[in-house]
C-alpha positions in Angstrom: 0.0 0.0 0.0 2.5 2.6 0.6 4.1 1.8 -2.8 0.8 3.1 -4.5 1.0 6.0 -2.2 4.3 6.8 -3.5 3.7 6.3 -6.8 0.6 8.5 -7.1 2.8 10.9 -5.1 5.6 11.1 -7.8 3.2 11.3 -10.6 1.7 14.4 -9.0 5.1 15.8 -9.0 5.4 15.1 -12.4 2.1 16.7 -13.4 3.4 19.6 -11.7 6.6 20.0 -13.0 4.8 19.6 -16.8 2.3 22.3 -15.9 5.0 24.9 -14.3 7.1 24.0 -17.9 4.0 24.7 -20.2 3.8 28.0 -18.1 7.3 29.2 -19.0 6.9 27.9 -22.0 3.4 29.9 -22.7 5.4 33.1 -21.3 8.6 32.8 -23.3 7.9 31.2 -27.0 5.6 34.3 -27.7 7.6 36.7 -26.3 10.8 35.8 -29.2 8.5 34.9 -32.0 7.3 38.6 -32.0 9.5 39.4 -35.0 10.6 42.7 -32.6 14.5 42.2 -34.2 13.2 43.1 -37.8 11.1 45.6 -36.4 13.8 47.7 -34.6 15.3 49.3 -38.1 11.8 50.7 -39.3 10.7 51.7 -36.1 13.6 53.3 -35.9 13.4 55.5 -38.7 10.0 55.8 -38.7 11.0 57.6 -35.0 13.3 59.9 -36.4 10.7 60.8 -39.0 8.6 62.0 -36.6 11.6 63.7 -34.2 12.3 65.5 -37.0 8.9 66.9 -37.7 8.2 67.6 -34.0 11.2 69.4 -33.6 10.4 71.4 -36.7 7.2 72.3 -35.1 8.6 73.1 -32.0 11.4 75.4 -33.5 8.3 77.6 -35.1 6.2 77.4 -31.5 9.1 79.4 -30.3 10.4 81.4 -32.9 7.2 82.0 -34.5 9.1 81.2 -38.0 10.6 77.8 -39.5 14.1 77.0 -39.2 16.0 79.0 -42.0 18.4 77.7 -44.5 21.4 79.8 -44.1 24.2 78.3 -45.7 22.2 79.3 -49.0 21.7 82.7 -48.5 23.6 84.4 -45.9 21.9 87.4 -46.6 18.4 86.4 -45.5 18.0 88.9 -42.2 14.4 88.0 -42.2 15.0 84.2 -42.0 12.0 83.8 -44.8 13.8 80.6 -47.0 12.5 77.6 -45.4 13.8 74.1 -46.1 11.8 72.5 -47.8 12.6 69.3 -50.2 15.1 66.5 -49.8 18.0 66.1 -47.3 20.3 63.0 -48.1 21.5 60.5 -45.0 24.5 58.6 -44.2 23.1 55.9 -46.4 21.9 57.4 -49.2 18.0 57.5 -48.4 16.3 60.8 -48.6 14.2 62.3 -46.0 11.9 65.1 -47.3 10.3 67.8 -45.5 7.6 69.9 -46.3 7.0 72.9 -44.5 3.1 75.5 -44.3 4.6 78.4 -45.7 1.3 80.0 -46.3 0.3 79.1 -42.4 -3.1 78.2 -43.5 -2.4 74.6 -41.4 -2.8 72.7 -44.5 -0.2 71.3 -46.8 -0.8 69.3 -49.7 1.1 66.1 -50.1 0.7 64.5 -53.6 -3.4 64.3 -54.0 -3.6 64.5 -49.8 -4.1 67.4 -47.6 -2.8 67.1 -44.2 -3.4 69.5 -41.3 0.1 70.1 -39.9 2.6 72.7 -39.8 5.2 70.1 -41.1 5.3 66.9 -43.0 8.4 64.9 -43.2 8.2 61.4 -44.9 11.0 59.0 -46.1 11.1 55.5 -47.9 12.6 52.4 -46.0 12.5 49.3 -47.8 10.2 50.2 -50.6 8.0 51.6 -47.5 6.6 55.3 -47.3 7.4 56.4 -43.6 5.1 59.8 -42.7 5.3 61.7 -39.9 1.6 62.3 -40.1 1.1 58.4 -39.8 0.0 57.1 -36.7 
């Protein structure tokens, strides 16, 4: 009789141990099969994108004026040329930004209007990255 006793007794400690693995298990598997390492790059960019516009926005909150481009015109005392069009990277993609210089709030992008002050928008991958994206 106290065989039986010990044998049900292990077998419980084996059903335990299986359930407290399937647990982990349940935890970790999903938790690296979230494809987050081919994620980082884009979301990365797609970051910056939006740094970039932000700042650009905050720059005119405070100044009341876009940032000025004067390494082309250092002659501009009222700061009115505003960058607007394509500024290469270290590797060769573009990043283009699009500035309301009528302040009306809307710019036009292609056959879109967007409300913003500032659009900025890249392509990673073959992908369109927009600021105004959520």
């Amino acid at each position: 009789m106290t065989s039986a006793k010990q044998s049900k007794y292990s077998l419980l400690q084996i059903l335990i141990l299986v359930g407290a693995a399937f647990i982990v298990l349940s935890i970790v598997l999903p938790a690296r099969s979230c494809g987050c390492s081919e994620a980082s790059p884009k979301t990365k960019v797609a970051a910056q994108v939006r740094q970039i516009a932000m700042a650009t926005e905050a720059y005119y909150s405070d100044y009341q004026e876009f940032p000025a481009l004067d390494n082309l015109n250092k002659n501009n005392a009222r700061r009115k040329l505003y960058y607007s069009g394509p500024l290469e990277t270290h590797d060769g993609e573009e990043i283009h930004i699009k500035v309301d210089e009528d302040l009306d709030g809307l710019i036009t992008f292609k056959e879109e209007t967007v409300k913003a002050k500032v659009l900025v928008w890249t392509k990673y991958k073959d992908e369109m990255l927009r600021s105004w994206d959520k």
